[in-house]
N, C-alpha and C positions, 0 to 999 in steps of 0.2 A: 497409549502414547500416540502422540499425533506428527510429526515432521511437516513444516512448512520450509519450502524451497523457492527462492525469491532469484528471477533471471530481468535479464532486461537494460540495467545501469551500462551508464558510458559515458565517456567525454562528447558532448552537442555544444553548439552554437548558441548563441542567444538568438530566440523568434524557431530555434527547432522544436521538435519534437520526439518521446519516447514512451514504448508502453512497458512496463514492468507488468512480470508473472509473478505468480505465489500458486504452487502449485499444492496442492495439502494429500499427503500420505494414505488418507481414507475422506469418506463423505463427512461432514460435519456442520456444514452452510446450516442446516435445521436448527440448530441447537446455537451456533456459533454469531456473534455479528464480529463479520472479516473486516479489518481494519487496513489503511498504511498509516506507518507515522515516520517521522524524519528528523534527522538529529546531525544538525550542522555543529562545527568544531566548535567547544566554547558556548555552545545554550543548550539546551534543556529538550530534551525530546518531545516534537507536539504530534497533534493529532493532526493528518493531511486529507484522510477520504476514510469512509465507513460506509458500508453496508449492510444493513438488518438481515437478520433471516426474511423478511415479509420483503423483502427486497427494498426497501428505504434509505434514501442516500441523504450522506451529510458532510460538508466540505469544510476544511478551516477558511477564512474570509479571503487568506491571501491569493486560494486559489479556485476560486470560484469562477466560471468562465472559461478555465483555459484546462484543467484536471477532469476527469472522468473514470469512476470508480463503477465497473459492474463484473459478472464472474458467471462462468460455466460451471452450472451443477453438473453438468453428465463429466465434465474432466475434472471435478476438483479442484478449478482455479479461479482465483481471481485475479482482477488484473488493474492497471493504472494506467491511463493513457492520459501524457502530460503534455501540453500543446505550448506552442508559444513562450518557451522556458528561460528564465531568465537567471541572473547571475547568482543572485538570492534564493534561486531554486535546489542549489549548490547541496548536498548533505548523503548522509546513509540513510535508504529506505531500507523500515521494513515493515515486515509483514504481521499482523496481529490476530489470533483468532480469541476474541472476549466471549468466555462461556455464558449463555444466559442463566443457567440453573448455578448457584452461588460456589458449590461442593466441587461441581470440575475444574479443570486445570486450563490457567490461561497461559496458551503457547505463543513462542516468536521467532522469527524469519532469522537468518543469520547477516542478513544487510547486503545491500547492492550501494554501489557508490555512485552516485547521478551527479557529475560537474558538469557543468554550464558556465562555458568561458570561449573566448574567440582569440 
């Protein structure tokens, strides 16, 4: 069993910035590609940042430029650094560890609430 623990969410401005943690209960980055994804009232939960085991990163469009997804193996976290945040940036993050090998279990954060409003 694995615990992911997600810190970081807050009420920001629009043009702020914020980094969210996921901190994960044991090592797992090898085996795991850590995810965030976000899920605003009223639509559908997407994919926001991902990160491979190989370390390879991949952004949904809306936030390319201004998001940054990378993560500390020696503490078990990954993290999100959100620049330049805007009203639409609005929703609950969390966190996602997608197992590569088919048979393990895919675990998820309990959510952080990130508004973005003035």
């Amino acid at each position: 069993q694995v615990q992911l623990v997600e810190s970081g969410g807050g009420l920001v401005q629009p043009g702020g910035s914020l980094r969210l943690s996921c901190a994960a209960s044991r090592s797992i980055f090898s085996i795991y590609t850590m995810g965030w994804y976000r899920q605003a009232p009223g639509k559908q939960r997407e994919l926001v940042a991902a990160i491979t085991n190989g370390g390879r990163t991949n952004y949904a469009d809306s936030v390319k430029g201004r998001f940054t997804i990378t993560r500390d193996n020696a503490k078990n976290t990954v993290y999100l650094q959100m620049n330049n945040l805007k009203p639409e940036d609005t929703a609950v993050y969390y966190c996602n560890a997608d197992p590569l090998i088919a048979t393990f279990v895919e675990y998820w954060g309990q959510g952080t609430q990130v508004t973005v409003s003035s």
